[in-house]
PyMOL Python script that loads the backbone (N, CA, C, O; Angstrom):
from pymol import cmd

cmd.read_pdbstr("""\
ATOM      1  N   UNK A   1     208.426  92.097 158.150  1.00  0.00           N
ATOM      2  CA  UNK A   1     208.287  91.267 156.970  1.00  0.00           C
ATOM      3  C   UNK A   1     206.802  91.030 156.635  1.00  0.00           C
ATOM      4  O   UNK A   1     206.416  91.144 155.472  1.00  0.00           O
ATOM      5  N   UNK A   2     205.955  90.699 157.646  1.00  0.00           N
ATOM      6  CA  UNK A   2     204.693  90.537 157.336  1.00  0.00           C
ATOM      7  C   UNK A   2     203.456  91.308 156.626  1.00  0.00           C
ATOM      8  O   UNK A   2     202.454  91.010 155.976  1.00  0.00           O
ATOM      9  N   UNK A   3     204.318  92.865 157.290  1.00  0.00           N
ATOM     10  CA  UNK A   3     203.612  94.227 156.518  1.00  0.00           C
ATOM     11  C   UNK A   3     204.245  94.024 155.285  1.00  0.00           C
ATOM     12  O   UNK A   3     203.564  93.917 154.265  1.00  0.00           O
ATOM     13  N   UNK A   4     205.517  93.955 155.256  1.00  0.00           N
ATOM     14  CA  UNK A   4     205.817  93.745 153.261  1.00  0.00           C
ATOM     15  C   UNK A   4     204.961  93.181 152.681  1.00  0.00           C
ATOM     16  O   UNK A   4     204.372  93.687 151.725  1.00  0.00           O
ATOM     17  N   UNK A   5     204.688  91.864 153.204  1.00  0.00           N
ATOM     18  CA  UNK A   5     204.100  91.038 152.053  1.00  0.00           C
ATOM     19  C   UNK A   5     202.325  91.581 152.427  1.00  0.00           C
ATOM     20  O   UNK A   5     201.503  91.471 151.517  1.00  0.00           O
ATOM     21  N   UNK A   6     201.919  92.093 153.678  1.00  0.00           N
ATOM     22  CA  UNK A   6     200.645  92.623 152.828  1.00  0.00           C
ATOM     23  C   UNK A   6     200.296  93.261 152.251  1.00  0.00           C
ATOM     24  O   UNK A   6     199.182  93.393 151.745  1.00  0.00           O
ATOM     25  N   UNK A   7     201.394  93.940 152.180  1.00  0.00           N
ATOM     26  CA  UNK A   7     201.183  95.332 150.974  1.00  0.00           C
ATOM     27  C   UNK A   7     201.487  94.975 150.198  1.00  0.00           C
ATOM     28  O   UNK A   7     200.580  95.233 149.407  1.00  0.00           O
ATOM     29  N   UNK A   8     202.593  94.211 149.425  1.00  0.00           N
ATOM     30  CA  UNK A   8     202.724  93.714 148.254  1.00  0.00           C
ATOM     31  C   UNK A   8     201.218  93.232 147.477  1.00  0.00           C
ATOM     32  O   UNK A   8     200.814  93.434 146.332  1.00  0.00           O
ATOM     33  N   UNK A   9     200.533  92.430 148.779  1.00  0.00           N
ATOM     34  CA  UNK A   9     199.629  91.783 148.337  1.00  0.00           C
ATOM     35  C   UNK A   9     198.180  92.880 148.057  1.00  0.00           C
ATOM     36  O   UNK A   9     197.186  92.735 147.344  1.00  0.00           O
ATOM     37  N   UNK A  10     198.545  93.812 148.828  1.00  0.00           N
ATOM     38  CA  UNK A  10     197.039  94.846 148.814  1.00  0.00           C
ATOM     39  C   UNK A  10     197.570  95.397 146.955  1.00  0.00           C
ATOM     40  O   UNK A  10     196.993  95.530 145.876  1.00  0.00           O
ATOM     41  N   UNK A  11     198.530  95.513 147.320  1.00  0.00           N
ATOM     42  CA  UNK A  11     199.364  96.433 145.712  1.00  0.00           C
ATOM     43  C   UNK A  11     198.510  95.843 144.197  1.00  0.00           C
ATOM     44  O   UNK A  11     197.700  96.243 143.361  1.00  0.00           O
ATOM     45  N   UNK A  12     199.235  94.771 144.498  1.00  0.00           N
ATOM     46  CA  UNK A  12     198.769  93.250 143.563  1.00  0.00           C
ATOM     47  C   UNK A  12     197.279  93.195 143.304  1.00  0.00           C
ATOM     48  O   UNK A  12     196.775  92.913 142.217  1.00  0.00           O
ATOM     49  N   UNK A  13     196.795  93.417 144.129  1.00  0.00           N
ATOM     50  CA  UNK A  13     195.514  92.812 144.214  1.00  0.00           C
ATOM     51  C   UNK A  13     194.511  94.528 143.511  1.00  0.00           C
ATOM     52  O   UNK A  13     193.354  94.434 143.101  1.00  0.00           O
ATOM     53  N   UNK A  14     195.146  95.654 143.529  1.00  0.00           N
ATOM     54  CA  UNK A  14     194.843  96.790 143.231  1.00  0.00           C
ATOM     55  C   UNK A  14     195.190  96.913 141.659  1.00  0.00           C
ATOM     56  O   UNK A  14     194.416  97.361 140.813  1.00  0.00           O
ATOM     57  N   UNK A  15     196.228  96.531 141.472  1.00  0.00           N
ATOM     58  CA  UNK A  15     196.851  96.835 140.187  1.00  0.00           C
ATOM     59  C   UNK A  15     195.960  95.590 139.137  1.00  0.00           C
ATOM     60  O   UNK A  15     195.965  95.784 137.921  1.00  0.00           O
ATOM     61  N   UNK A  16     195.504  94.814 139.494  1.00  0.00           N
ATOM     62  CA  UNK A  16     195.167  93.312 138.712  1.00  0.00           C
ATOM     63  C   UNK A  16     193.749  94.036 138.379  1.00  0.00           C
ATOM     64  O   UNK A  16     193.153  93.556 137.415  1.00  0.00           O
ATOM     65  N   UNK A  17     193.042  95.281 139.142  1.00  0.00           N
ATOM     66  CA  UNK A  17     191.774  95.857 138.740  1.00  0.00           C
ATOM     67  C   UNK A  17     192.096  96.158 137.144  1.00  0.00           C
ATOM     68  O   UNK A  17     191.275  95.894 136.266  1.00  0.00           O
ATOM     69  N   UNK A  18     193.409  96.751 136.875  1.00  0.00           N
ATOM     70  CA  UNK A  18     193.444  96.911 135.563  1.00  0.00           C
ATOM     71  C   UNK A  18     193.462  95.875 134.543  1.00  0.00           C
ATOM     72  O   UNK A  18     193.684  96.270 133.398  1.00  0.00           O
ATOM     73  N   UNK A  19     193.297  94.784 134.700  1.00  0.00           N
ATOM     74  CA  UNK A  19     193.821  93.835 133.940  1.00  0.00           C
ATOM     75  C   UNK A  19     192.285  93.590 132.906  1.00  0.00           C
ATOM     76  O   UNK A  19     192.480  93.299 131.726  1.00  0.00           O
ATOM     77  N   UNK A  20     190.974  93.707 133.350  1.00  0.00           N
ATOM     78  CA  UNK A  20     189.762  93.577 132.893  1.00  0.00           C
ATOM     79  C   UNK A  20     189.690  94.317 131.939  1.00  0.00           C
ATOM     80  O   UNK A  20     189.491  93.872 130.809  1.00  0.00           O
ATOM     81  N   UNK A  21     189.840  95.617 132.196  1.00  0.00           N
ATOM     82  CA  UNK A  21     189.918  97.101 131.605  1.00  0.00           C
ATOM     83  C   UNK A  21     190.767  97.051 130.108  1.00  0.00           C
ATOM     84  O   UNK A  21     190.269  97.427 129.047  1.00  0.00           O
ATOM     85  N   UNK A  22     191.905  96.603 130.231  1.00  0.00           N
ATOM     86  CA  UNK A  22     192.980  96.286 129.142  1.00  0.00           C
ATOM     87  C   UNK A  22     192.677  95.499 128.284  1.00  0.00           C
ATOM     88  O   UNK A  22     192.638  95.805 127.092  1.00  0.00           O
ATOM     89  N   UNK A  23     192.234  93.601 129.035  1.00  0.00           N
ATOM     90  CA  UNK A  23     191.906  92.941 128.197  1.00  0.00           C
ATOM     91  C   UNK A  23     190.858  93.507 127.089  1.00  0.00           C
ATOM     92  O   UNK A  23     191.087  93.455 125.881  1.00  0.00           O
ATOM     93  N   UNK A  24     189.551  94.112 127.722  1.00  0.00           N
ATOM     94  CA  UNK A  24     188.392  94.512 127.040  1.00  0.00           C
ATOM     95  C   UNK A  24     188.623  95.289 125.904  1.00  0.00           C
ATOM     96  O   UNK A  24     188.039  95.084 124.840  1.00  0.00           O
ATOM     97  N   UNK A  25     189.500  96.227 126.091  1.00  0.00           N
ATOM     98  CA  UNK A  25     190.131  97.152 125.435  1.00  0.00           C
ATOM     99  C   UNK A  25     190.828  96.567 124.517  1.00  0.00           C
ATOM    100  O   UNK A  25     190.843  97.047 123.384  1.00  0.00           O
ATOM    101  N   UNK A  26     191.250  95.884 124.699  1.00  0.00           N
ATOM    102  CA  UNK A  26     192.261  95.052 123.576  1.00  0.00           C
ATOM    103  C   UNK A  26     191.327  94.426 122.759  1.00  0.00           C
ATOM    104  O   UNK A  26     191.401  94.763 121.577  1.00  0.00           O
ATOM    105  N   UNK A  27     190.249  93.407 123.115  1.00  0.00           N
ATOM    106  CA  UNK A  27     189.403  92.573 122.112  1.00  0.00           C
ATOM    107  C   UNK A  27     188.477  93.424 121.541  1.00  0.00           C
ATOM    108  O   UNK A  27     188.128  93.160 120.391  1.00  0.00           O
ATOM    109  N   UNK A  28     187.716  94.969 122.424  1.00  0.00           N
ATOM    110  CA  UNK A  28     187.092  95.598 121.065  1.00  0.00           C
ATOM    111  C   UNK A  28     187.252  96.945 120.632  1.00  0.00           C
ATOM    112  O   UNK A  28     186.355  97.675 120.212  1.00  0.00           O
ATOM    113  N   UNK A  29     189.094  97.368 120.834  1.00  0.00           N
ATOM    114  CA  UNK A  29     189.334  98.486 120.284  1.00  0.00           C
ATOM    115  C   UNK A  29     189.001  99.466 120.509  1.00  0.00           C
ATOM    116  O   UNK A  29     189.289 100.386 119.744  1.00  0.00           O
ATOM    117  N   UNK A  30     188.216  99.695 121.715  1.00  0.00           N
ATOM    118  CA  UNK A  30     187.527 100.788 121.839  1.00  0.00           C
ATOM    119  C   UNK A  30     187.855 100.893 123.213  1.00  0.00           C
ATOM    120  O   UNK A  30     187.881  99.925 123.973  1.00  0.00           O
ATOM    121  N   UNK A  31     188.231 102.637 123.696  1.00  0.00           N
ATOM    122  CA  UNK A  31     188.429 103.028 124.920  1.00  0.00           C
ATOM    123  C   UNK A  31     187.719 104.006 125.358  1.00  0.00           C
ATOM    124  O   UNK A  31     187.990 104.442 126.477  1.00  0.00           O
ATOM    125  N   UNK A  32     186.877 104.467 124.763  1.00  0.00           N
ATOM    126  CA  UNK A  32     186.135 105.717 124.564  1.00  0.00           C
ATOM    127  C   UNK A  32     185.441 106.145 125.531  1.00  0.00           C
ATOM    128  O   UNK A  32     184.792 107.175 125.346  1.00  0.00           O
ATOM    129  N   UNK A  33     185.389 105.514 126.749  1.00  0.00           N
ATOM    130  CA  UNK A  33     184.010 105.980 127.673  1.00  0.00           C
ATOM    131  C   UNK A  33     185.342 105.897 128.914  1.00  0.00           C
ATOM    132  O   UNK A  33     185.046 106.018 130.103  1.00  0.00           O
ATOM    133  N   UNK A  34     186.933 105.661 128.442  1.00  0.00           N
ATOM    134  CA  UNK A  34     187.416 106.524 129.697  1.00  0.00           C
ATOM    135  C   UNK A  34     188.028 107.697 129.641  1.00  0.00           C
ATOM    136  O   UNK A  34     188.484 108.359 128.709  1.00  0.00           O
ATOM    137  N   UNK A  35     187.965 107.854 130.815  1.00  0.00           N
ATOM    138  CA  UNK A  35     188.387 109.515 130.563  1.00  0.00           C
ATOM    139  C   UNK A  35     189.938 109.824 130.818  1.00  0.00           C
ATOM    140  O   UNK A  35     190.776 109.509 131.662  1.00  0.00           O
ATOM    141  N   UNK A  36     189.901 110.421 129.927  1.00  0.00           N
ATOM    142  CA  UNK A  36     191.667 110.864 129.824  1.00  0.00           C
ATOM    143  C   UNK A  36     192.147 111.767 131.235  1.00  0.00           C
ATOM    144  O   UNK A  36     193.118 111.273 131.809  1.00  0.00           O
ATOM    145  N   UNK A  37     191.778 112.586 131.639  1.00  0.00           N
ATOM    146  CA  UNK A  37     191.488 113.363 132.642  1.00  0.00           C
ATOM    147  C   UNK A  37     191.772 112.466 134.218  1.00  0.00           C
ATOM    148  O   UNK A  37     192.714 112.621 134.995  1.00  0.00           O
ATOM    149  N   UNK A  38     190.491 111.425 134.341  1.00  0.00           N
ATOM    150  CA  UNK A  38     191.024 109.851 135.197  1.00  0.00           C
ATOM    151  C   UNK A  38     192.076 109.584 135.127  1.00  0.00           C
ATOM    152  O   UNK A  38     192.856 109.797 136.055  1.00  0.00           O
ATOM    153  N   UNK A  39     192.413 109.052 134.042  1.00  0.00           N
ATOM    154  CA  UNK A  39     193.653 108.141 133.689  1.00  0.00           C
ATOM    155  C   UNK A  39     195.009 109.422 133.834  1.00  0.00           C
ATOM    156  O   UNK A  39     196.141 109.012 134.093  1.00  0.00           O
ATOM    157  N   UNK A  40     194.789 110.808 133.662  1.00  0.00           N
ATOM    158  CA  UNK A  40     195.976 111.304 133.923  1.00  0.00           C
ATOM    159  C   UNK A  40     196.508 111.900 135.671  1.00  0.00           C
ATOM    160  O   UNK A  40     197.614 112.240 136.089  1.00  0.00           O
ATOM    161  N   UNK A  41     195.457 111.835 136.197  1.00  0.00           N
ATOM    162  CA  UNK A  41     195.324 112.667 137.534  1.00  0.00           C
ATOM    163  C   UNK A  41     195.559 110.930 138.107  1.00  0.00           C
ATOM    164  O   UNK A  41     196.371 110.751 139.014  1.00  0.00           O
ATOM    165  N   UNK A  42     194.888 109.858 137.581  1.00  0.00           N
ATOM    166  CA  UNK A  42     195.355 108.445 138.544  1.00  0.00           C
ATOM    167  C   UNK A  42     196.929 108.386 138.219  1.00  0.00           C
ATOM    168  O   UNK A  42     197.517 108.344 139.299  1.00  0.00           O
ATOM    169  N   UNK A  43     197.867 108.366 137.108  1.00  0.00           N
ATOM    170  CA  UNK A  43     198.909 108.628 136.860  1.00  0.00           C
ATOM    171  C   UNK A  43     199.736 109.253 137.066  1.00  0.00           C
ATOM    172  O   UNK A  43     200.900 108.855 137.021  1.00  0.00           O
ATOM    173  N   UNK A  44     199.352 110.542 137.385  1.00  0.00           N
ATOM    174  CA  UNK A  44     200.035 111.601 138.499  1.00  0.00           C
ATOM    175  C   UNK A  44     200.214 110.605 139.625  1.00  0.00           C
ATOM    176  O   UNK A  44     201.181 109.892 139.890  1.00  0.00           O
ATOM    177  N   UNK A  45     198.665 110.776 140.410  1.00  0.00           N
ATOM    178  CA  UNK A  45     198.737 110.336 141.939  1.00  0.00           C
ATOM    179  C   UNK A  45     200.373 109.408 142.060  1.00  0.00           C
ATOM    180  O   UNK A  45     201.438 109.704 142.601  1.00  0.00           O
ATOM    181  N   UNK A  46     199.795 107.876 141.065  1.00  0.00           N
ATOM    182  CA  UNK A  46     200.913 106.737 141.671  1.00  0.00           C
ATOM    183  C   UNK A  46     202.007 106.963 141.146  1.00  0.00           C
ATOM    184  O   UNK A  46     202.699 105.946 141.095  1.00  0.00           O
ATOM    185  N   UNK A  47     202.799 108.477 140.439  1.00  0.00           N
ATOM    186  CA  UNK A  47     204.111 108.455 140.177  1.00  0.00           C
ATOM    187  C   UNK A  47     203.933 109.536 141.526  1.00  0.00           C
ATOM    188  O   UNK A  47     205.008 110.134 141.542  1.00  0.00           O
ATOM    189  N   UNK A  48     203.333 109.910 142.327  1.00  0.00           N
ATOM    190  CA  UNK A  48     204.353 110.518 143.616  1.00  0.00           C
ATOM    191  C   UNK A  48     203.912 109.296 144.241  1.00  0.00           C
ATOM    192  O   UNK A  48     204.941 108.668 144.491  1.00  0.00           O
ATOM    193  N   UNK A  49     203.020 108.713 144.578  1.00  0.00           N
ATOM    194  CA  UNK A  49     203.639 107.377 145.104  1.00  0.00           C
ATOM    195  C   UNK A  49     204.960 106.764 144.924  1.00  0.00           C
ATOM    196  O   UNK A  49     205.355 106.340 146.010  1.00  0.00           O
ATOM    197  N   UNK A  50     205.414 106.649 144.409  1.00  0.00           N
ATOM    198  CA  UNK A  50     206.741 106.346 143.850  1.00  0.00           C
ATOM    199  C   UNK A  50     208.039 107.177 144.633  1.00  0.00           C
ATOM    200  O   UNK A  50     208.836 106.774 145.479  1.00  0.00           O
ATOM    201  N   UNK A  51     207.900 108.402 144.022  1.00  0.00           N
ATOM    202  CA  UNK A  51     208.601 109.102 145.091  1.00  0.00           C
ATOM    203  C   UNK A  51     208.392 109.051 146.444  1.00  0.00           C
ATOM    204  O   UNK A  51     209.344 108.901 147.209  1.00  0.00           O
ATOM    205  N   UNK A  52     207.210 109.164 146.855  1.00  0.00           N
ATOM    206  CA  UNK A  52     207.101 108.848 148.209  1.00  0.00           C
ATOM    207  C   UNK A  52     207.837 107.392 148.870  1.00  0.00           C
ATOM    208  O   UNK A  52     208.505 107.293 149.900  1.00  0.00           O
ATOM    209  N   UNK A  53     207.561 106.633 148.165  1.00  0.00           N
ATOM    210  CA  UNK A  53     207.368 105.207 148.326  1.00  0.00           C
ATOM    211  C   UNK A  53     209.377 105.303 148.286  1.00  0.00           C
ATOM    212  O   UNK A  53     209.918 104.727 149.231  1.00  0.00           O
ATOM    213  N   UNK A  54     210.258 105.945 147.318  1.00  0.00           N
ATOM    214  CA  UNK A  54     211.475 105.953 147.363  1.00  0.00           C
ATOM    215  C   UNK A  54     212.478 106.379 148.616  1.00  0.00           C
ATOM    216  O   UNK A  54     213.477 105.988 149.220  1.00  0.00           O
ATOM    217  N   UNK A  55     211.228 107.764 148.570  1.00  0.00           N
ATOM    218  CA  UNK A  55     211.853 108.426 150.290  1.00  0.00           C
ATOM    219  C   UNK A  55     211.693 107.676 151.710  1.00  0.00           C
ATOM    220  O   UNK A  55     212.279 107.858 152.777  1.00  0.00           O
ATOM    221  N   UNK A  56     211.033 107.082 151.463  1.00  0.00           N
ATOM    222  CA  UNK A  56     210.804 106.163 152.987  1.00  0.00           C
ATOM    223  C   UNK A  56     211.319 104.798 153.036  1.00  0.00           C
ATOM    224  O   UNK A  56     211.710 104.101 153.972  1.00  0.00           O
ATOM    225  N   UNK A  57     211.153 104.486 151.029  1.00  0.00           N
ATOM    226  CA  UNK A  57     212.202 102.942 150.903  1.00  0.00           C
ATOM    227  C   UNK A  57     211.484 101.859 151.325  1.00  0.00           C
ATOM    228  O   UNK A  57     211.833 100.859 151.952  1.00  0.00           O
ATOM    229  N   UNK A  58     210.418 102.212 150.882  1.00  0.00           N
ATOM    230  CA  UNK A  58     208.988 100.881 151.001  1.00  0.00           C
ATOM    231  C   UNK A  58     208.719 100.152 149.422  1.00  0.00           C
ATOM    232  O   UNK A  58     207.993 100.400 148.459  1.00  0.00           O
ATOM    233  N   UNK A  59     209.485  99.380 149.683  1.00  0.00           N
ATOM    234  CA  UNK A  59     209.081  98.351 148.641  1.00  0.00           C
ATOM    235  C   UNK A  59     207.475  98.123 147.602  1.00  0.00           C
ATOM    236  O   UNK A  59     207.172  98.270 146.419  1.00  0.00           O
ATOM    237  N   UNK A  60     206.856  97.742 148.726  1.00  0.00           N
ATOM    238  CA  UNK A  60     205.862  97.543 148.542  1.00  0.00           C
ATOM    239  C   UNK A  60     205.063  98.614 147.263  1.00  0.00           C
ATOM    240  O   UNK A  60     204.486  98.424 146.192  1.00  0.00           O
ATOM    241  N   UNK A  61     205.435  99.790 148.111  1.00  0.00           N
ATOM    242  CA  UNK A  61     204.592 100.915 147.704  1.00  0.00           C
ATOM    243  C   UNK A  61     205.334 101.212 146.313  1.00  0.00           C
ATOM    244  O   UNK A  61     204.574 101.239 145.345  1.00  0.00           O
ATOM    245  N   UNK A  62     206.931 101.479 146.006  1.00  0.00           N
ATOM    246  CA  UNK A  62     207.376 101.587 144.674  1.00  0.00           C
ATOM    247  C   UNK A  62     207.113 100.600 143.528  1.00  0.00           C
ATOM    248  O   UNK A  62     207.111 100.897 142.333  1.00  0.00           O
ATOM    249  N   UNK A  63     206.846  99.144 144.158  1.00  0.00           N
ATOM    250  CA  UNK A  63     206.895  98.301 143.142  1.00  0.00           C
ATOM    251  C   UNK A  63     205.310  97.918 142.233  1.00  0.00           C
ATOM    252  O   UNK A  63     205.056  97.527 141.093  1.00  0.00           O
ATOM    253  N   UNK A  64     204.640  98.214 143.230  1.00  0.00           N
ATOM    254  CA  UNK A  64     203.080  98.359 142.872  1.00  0.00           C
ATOM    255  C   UNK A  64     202.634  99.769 142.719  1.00  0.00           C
ATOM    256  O   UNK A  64     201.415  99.886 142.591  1.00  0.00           O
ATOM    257  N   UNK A  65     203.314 100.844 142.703  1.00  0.00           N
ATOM    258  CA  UNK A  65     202.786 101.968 141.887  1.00  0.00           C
ATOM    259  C   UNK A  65     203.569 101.808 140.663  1.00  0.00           C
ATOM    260  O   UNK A  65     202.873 101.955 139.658  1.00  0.00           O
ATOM    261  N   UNK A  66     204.729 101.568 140.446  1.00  0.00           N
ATOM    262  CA  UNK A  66     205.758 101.147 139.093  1.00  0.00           C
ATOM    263  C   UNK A  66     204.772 100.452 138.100  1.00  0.00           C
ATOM    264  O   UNK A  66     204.463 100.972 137.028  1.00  0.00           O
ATOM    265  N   UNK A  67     204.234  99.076 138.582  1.00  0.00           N
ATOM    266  CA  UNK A  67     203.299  98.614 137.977  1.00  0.00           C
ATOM    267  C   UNK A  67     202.102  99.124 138.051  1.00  0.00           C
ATOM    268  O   UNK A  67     201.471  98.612 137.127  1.00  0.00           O
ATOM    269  N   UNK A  68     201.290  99.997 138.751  1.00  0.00           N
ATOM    270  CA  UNK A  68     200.400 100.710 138.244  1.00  0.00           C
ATOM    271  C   UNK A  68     200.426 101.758 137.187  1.00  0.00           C
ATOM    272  O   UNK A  68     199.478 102.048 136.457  1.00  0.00           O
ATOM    273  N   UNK A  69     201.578 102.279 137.182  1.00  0.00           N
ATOM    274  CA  UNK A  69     201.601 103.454 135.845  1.00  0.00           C
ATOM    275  C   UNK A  69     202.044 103.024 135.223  1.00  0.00           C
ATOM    276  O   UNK A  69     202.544 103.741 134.356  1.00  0.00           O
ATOM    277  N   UNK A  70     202.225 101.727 135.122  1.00  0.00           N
ATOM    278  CA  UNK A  70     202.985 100.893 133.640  1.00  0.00           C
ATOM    279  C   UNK A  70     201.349 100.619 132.960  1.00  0.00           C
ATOM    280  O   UNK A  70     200.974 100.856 131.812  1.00  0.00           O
ATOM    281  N   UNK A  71     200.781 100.200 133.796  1.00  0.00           N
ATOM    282  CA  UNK A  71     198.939  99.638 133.384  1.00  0.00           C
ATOM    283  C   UNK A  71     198.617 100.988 133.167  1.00  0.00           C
ATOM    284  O   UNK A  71     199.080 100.909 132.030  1.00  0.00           O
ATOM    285  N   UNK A  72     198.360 101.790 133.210  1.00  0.00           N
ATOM    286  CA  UNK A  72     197.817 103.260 133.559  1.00  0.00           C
ATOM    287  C   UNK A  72     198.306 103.604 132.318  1.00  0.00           C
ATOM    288  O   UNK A  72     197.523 103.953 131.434  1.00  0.00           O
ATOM    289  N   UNK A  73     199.442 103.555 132.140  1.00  0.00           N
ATOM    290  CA  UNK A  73     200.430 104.547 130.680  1.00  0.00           C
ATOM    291  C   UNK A  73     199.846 103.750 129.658  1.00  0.00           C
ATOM    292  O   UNK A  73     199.614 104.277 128.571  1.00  0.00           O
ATOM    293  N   UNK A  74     199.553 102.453 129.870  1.00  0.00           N
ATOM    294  CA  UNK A  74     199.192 101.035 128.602  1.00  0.00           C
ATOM    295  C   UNK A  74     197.885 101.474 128.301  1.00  0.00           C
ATOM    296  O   UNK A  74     197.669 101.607 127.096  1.00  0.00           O
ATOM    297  N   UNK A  75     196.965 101.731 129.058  1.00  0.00           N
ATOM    298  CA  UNK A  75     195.431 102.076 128.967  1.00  0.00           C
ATOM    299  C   UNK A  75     195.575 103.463 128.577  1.00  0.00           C
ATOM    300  O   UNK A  75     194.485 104.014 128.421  1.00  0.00           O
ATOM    301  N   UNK A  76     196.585 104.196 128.372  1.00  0.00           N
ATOM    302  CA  UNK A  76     196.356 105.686 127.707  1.00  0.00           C
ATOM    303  C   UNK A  76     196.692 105.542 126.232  1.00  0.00           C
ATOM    304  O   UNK A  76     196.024 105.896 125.261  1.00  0.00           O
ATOM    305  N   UNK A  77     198.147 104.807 126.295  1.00  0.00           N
ATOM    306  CA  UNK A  77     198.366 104.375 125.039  1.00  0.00           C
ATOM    307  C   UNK A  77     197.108 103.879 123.793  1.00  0.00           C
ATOM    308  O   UNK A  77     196.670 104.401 122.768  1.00  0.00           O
ATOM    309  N   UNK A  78     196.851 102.628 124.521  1.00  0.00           N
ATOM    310  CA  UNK A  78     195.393 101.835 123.856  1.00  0.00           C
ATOM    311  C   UNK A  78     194.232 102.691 123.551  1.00  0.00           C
ATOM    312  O   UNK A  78     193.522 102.343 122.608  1.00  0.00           O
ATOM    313  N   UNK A  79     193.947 103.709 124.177  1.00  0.00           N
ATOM    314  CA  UNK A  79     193.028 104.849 124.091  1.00  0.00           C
ATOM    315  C   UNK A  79     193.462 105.592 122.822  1.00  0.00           C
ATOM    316  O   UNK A  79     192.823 105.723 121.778  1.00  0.00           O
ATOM    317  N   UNK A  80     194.812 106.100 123.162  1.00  0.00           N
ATOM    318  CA  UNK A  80     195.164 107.010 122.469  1.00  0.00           C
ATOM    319  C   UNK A  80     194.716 106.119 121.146  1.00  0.00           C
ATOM    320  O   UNK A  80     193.577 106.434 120.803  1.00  0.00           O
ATOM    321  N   UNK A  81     195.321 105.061 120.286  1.00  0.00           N
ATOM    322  CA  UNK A  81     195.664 104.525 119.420  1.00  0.00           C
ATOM    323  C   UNK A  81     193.955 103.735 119.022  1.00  0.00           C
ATOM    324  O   UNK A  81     194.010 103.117 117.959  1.00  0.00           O
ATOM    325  N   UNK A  82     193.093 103.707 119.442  1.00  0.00           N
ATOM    326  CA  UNK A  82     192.433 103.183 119.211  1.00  0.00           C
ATOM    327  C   UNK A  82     192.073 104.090 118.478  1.00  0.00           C
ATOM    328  O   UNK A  82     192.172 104.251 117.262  1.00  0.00           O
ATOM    329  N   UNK A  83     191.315 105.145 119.888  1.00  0.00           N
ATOM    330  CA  UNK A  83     190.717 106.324 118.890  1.00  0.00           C
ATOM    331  C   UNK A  83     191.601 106.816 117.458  1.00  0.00           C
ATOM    332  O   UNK A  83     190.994 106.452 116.452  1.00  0.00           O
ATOM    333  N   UNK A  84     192.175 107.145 117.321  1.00  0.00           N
ATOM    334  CA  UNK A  84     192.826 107.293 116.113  1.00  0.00           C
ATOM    335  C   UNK A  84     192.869 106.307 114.975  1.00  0.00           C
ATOM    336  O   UNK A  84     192.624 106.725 113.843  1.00  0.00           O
ATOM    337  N   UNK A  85     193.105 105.266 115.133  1.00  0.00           N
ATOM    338  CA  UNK A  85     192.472 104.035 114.506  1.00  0.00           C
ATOM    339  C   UNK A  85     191.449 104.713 113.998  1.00  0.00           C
ATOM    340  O   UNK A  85     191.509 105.530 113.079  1.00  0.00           O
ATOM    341  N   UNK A  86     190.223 104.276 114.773  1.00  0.00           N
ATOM    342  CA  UNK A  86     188.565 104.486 114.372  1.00  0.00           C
ATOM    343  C   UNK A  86     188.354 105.502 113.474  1.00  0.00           C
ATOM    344  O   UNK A  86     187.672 105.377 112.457  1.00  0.00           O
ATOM    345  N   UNK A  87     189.101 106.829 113.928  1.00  0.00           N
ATOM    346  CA  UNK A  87     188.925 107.882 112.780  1.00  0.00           C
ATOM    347  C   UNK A  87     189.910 107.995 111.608  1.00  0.00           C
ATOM    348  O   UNK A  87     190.037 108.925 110.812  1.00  0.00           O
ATOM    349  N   UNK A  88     190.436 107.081 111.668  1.00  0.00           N
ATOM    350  CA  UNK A  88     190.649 106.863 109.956  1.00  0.00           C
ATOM    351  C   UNK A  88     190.361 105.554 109.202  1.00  0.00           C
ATOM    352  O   UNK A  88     190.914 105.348 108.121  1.00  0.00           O
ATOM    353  N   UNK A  89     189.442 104.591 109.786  1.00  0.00           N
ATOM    354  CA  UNK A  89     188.375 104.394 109.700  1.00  0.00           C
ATOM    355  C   UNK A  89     186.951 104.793 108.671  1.00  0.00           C
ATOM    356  O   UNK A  89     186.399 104.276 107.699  1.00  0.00           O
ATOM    357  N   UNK A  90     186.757 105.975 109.494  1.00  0.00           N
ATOM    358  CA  UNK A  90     185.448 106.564 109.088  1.00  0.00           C
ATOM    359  C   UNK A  90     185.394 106.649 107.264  1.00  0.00           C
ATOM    360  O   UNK A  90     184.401 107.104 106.696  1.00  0.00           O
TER     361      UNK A  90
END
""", "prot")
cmd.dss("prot")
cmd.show_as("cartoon", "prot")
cmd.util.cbc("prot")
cmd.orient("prot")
């Protein structure tokens, strides 16, 4: 039980890195200096986390990569949509 909850808590405490990133993104529309490339190879990684995390039946590890590529997919989205925004815009 004790390893659950520190991994929950390492998870948590990993996934909340995105939360700066998003907000910022959200108040000035602009995503431009990340790289799509990052954001798709980090998105890969934590969906075989997932699988992994299914095959062994670790909580921890499915529920905080789930919520990492939920943040991950949101920050591609916001990218995507910004930029596009801006250039019609111009």
């Amino acid at each position: 039980m004790f390893w659950t909850i520190l991994g929950l808590i390492a998870g948590l405490l990993c996934i909340t890195s995105y939360i700066p990133q998003i907000l910022k993104g959200y108040q000035t529309k602009k995503l431009g200096d990340i790289s799509y490339h990052l954001m798709s190879f980090m998105g890969s990684g934590m969906f075989l986390w997932i699988l992994y995390g299914i095959d062994i039946g670790s909580i921890p590890i499915i529920v905080t990569n789930v919520m990492g590529v939920s943040c991950n997919g949101l920050l591609l989205f916001m990218k995507y949509s910004y930029a596009r925004n801006n250039r019609m815009d111009i």
